[in-house]
VMD Tcl script that draws the C-alpha trace (Angstrom):
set ca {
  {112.57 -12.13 49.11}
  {110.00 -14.26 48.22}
  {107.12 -11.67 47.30}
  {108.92 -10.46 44.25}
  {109.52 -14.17 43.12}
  {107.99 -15.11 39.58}
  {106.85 -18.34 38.83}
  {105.50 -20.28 35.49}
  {103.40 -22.99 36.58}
  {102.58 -25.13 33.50}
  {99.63 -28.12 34.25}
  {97.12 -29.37 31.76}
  {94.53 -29.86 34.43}
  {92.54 -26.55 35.16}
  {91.90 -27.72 38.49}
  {94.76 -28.60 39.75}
  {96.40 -25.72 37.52}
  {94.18 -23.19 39.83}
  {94.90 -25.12 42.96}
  {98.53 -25.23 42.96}
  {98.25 -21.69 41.89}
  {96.48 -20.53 44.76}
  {99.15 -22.48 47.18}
  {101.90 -20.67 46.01}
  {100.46 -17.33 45.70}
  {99.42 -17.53 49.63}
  {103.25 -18.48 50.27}
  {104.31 -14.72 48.46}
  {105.31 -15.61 45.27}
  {103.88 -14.28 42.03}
  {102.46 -16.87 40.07}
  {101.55 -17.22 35.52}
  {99.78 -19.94 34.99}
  {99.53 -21.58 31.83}
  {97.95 -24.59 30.39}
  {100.72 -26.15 27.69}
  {104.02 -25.35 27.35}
  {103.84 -23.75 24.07}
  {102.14 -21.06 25.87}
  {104.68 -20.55 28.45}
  {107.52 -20.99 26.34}
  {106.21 -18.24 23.87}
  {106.15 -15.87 27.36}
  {109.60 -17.09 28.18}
  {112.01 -14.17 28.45}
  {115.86 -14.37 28.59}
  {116.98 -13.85 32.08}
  {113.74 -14.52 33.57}
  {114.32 -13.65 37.17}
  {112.42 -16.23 38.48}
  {111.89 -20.80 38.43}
  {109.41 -23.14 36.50}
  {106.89 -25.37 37.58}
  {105.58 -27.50 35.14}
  {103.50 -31.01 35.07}
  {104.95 -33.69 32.95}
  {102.37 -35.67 31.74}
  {100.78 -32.99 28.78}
  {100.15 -32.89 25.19}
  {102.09 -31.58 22.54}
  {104.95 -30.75 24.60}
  {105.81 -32.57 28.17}
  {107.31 -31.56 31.08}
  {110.49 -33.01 30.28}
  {110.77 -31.76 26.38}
  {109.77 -28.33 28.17}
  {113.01 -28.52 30.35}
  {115.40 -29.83 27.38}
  {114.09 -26.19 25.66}
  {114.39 -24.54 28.85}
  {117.88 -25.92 29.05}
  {118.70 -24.33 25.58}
  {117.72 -21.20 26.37}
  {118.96 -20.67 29.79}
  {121.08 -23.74 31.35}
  {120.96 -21.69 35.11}
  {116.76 -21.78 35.09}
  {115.62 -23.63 37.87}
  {112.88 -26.50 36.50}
  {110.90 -28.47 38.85}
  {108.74 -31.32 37.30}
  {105.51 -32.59 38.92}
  {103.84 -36.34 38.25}
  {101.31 -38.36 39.38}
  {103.05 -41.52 37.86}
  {105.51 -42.44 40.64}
  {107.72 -42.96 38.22}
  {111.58 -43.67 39.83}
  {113.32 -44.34 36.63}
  {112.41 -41.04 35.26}
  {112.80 -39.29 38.18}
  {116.40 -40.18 38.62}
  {117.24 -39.51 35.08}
  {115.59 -35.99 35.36}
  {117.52 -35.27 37.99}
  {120.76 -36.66 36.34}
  {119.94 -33.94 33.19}
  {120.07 -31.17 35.97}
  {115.78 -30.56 36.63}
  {116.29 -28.97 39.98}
  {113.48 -31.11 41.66}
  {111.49 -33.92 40.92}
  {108.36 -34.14 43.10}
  {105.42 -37.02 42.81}
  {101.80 -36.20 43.30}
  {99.83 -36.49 45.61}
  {102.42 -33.57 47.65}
  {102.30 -31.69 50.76}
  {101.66 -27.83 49.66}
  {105.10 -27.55 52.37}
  {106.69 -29.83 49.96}
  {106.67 -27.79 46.73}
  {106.46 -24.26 48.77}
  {110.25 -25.15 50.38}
  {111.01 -26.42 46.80}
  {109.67 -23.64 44.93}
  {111.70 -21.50 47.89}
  {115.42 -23.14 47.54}
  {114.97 -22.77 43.57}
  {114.14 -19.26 43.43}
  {117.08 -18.09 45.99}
  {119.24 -20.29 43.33}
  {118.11 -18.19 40.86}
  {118.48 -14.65 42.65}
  {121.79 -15.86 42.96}
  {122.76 -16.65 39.56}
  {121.39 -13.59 38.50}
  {123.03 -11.51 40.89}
  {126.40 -12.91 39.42}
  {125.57 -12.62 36.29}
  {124.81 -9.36 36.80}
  {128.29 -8.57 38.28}
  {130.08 -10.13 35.99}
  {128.23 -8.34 32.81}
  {129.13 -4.53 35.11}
  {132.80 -6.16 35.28}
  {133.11 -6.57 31.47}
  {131.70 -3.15 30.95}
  {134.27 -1.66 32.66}
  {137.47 -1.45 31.11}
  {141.06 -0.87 32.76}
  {140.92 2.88 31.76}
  {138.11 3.52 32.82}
  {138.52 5.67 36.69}
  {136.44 6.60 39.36}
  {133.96 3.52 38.24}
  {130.12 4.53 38.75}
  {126.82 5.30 37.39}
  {125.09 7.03 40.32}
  {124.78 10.74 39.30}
  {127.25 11.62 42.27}
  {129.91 10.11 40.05}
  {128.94 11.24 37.01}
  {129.23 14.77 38.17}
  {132.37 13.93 39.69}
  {133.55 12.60 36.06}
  {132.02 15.78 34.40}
  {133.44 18.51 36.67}
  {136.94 16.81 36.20}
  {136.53 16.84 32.19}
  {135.64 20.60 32.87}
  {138.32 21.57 34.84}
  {141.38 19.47 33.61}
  {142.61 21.31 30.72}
  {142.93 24.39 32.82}
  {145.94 25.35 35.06}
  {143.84 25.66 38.39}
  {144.80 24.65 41.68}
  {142.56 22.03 43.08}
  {142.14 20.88 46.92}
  {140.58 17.22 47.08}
  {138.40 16.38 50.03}
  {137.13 12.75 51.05}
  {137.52 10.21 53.14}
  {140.46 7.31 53.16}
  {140.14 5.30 50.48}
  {137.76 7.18 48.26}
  {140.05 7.81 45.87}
  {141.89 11.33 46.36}
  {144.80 10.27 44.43}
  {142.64 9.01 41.49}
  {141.01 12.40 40.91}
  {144.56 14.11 40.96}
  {145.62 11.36 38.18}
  {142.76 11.67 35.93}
  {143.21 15.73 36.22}
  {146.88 14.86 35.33}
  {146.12 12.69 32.28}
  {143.21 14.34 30.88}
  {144.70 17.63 31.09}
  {147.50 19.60 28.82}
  {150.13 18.68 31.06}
  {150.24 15.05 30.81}
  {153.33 15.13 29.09}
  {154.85 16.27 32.02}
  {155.55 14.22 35.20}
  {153.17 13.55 38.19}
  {154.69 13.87 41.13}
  {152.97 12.42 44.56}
  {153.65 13.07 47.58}
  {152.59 12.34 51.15}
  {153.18 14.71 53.28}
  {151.89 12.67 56.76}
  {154.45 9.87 55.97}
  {157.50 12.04 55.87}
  {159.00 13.09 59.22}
  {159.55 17.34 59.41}
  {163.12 17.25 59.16}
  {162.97 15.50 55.73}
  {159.60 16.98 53.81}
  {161.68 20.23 53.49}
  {164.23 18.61 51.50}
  {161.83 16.54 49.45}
  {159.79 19.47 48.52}
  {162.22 22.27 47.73}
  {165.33 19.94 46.94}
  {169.14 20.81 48.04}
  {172.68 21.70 47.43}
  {175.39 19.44 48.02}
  {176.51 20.03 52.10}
  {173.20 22.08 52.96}
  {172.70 20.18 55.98}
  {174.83 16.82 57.55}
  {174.50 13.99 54.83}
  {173.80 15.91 51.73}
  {176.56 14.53 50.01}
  {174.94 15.57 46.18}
  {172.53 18.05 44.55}
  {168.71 17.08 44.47}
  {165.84 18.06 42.83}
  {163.09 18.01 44.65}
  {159.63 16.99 43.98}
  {158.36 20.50 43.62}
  {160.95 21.05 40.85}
  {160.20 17.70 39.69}
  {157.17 18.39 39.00}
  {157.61 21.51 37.02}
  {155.49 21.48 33.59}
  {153.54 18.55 35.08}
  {150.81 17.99 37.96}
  {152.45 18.05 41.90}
  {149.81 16.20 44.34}
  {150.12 16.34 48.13}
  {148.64 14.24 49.85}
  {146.96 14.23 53.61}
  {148.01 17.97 53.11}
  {146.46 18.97 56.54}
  {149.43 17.03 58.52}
  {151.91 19.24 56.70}
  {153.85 21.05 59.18}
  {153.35 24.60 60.15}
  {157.04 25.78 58.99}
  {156.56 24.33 55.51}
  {152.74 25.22 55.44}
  {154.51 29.15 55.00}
  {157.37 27.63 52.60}
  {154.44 26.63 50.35}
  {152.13 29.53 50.26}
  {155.07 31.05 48.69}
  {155.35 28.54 45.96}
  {151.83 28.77 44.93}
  {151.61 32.19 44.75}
  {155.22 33.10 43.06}
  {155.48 29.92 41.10}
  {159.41 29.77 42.44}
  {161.30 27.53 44.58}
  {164.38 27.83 46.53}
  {166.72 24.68 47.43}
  {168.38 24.37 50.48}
  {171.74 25.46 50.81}
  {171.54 28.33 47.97}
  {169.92 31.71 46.92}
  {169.10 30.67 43.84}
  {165.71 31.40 43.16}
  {163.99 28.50 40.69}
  {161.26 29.22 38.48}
  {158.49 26.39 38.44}
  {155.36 25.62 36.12}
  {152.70 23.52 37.61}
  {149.66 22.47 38.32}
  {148.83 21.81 42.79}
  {146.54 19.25 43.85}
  {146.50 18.71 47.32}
  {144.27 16.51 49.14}
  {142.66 16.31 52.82}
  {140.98 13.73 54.55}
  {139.33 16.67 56.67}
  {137.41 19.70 55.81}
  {140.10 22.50 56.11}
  {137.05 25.17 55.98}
  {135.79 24.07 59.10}
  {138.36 25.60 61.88}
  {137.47 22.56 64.26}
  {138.32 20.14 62.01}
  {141.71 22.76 60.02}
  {143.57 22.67 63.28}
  {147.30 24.38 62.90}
  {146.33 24.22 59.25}
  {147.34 27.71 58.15}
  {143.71 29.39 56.65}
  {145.61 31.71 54.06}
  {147.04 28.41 52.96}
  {143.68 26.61 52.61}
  {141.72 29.92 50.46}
  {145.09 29.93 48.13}
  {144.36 26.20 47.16}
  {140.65 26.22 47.67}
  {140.25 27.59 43.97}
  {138.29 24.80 42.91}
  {137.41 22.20 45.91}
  {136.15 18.63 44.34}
  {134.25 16.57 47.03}
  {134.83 12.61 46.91}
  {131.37 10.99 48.31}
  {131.81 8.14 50.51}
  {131.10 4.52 49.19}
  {128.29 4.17 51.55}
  {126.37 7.33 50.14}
  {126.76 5.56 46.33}
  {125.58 1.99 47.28}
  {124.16 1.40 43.60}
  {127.65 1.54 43.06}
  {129.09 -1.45 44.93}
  {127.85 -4.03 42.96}
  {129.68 -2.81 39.78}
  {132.65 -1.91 41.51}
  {132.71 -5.67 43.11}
  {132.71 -7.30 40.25}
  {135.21 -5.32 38.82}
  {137.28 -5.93 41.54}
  {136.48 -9.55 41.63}
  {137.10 -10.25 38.05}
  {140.17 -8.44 38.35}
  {141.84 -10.45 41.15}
  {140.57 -13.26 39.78}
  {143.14 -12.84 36.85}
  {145.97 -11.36 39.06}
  {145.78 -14.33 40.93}
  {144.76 -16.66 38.31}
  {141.60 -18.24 39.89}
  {138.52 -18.72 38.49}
  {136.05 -16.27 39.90}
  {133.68 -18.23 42.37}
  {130.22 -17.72 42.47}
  {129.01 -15.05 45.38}
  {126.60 -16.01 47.83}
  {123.70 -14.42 48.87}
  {125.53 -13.51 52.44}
  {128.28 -11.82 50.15}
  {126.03 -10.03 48.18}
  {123.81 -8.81 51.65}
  {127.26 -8.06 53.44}
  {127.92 -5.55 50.14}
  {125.20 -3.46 50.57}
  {124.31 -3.37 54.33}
  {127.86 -2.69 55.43}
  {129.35 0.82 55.90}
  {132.83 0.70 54.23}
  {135.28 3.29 56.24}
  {137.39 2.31 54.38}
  {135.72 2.87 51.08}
  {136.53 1.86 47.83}
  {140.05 0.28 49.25}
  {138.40 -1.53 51.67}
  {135.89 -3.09 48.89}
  {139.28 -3.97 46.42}
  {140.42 -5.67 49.31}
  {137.12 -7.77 49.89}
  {136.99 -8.87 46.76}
  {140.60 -10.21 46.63}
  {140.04 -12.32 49.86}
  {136.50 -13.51 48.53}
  {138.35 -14.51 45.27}
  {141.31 -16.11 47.28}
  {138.43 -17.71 49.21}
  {139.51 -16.34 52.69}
  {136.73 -14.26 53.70}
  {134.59 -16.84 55.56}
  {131.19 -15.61 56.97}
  {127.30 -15.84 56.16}
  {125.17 -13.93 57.35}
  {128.35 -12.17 59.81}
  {129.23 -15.97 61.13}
  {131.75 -18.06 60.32}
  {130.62 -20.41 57.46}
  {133.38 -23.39 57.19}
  {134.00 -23.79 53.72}
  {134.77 -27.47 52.43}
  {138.55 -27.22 52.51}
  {137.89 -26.39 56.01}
  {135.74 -29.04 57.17}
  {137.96 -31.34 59.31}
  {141.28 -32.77 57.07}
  {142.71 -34.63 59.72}
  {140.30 -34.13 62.21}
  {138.63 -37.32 64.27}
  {135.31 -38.19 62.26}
  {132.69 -36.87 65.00}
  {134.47 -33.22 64.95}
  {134.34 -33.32 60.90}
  {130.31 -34.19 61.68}
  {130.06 -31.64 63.26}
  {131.31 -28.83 61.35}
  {129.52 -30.43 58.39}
  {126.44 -30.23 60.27}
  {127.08 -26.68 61.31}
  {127.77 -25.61 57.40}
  {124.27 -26.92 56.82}
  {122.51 -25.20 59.60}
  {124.45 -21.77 58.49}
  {123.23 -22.75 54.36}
  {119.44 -23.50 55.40}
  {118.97 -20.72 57.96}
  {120.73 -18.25 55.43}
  {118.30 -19.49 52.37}
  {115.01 -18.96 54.74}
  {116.55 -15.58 55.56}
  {116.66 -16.90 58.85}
  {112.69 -18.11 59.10}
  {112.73 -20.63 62.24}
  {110.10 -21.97 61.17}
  {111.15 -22.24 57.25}
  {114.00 -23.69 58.32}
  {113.00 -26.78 61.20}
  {110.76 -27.85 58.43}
  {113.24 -28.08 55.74}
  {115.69 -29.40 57.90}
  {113.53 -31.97 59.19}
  {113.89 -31.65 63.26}
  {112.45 -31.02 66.02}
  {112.41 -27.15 67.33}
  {114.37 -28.48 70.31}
  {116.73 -30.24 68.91}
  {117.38 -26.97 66.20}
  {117.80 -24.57 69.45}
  {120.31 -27.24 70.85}
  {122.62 -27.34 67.64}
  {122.10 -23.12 67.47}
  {123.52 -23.20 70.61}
  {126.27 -26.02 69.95}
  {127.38 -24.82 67.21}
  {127.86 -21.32 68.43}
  {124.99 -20.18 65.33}
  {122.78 -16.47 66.22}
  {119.82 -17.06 64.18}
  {119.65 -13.07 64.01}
  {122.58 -12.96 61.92}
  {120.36 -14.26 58.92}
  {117.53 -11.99 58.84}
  {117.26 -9.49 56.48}
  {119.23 -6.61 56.80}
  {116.13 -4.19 57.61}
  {114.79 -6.47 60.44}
  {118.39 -6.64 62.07}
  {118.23 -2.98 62.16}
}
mol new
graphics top color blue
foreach p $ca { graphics top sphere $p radius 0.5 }
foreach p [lrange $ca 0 end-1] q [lrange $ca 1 end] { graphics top cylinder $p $q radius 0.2 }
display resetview
């Protein structure tokens, strides 16, 4: 938003130093003003979040040996050069050098405000990035449950705490928080990592075969158990056994359990022989077994023998600081998986990351940033934005004009944060005609708004 902008506006002349001040300050933006460029390259910060105005015709240092130091310092910081010397030449090779805009006096106040505008949003932007990308190299492959809200920290804290121990731990959160992460991590940090982890699912094995998986079996126990097998509880013995989605276990092997966490024994099908087994349970559910609504046919002697310790998963959307570091990790990961370089995230992505709800949590996220990296995920704003590749190959030249056309609409409306009036006057047309191409073009004009004025 334009009332937190910051801009250095750089003009020998007082008067029109205070003048152009005042313009841009009744537009929102927050405005230094200084009267040579020494002055406003000694305030000159790295990663100044915001553009630079200057004058070019000054002493000591001009406007254009203020860029070339600007440029040196920060190649991303949006210059824009003002001069009373219509002066085509050097406006051309300014522009060539990469000064954002080059703008002749005397001006419209609408022509530097929309100027000033479009420059700052560029440099939100390639802050924003940047600041995903720095929270992507911070985080390194071993590092789990990625955060810095104090919800994860506690998370990280109570695991340290409790891994070393031999506890039984139930693990409650939604799909895709991470269930099976936390049952890892207790795993590797713990003393048992020497032993194996063994996961299972117990909603994605039919009845007839979890018995068998869990307790193992003896050649000819049942019809097709041709050989011996261990199974997973056995497995898992002097290591960590997970179950997943425990609350879809079935009712006959709900009791089967119960007995394995509280004699530490198993017995295969097929024979009598009782098994001793050392290990740690973690069993996870998407559902709070304490509530009896919500436990179902889940036995409640069952739940109390593994709720010993219960660790609580909080949902991505209740950790939103989150997201942004956890996107760029993401992103900068696929981006070497699938050996692309990592594109640069607009500001629709980066308003889609925190106004959205994620059901699916932190899976759902991995798999947005894959298809933004892989360039799939097409939308601004929640409309389709066609992206260049999908402008029209092979299309007849009027249908290609008009997707072009529509791309521009979507860019301009998106920049003014979906201002009508911000964005007729930078696009140059008449209200009309604007509603006409909305409507053509299949655009809602709501869909760029900020998030809180959506509702």
């Amino acid at each position: 938003m334009t009332d937190a902008a910051s801009i250095f506006l750089v003009d020998d002349d007082k008067d029109l130093l205070r003048a152009t001040r005042q313009t841009l300050e009744l537009a929102g933006f927050s405005v230094s003003a200084f009267s040579s460029a020494v002055d406003a390259l000694a305030a000159l910060t790295p990663d100044f979040p915001g553009i630079i105005v200057s004058d070019i015709r000054m002493p000591q240092i001009d406007g254009l040996q203020l860029f070339d130091r600007v440029q040196r310092q920060d190649q991303d910081l949006p210059v824009i050069l003002v001069t009373g010397h219509g002066d085509i030449p050097m406006a051309v090779k300014a522009i060539q050098q990469g000064v954002y805009d080059f703008i002749s006096k005397p001006f419209p106040a609408d022509r530097l405000v929309q100027s000033v505008r479009r420059a700052v949003e560029k440099r939100r932007l390639v802050l924003e990035n940047r600041a995903l990308r720095k929270a992507s190299e911070q985080v390194r492959d071993d590092l789990p449950l990625i955060g810095q809200t104090p919800a994860m920290e506690r998370l990280r804290h109570t695991l340290r705490q409790i891994a070393d121990t031999d506890v039984d731990v139930l693990v409650t959160g939604e799909t895709g928080s991470g269930k099976e992460v936390v049952a890892s991590l207790l795993h590797q940090w713990g003393r048992r990592n020497s032993g194996n982890f063994v996961a299972l699912n117990c909603g994605a094995l039919p009845e007839t075969v979890i018995e068998s998986e869990l307790f193992g079996h003896e050649p000819g126990a049942f019809t097709g158990a041709q050989k011996k097998r261990v199974g997973r509880i056995e497995h898992a013995s002097g290591g960590t056994l997970f179950l997943d989605e425990i609350e879809s276990m079935a009712p006959s092997t709900q009791v089967q359990m119960l007995r394995v966490l509280e004699m530490r024994e198993v017995t295969p099908l097929g024979t009598n022989e009782v098994r001793p087994v050392d290990l740690r349970v973690v069993a996870a559910a998407k559902v709070d077994l304490g509530d009896p609504r919500q436990r179902g046919d889940f036995r409640e002697d069952l739940y109390y023998r593994l709720n010993v310790v219960t660790i609580s998963i909080p949902p991505l959307r209740e950790r939103r600081d989150d997201i942004p570091l956890l996107f760029g990790y993401f992103a900068e990961r696929a981006a070497k998986r699938f050996r692309r370089d990592m594109p640069v995230a607009s500001s629709a992505v980066h308003r889609h990351l925190q106004s959205h709800d994620w059901p699916g949590n932190v899976r759902e996220l991995s798999h947005f940033a894959e298809r933004f990296v892989l360039g799939v995920e097409q939308f601004v704003g929640g409309a389709s934005e066609p992206k260049p590749a999908d402008l029209g190959d092979g299309l007849p030249l009027p249908d290609r004009l008009d997707r072009y056309e529509a791309s521009i609409i979507r860019e301009v409306l998106d920049a003014n944060d979906g201002d009508v009036r911000r964005t007729i006057a930078e696009l140059g047309i008449p209200r009309k005609t604007f509603y006409d191409k909305l409507q053509r073009h299949g655009i809602v004009r709501a869909d760029f708004a900020p998030s809180d004025e959506r509702g």
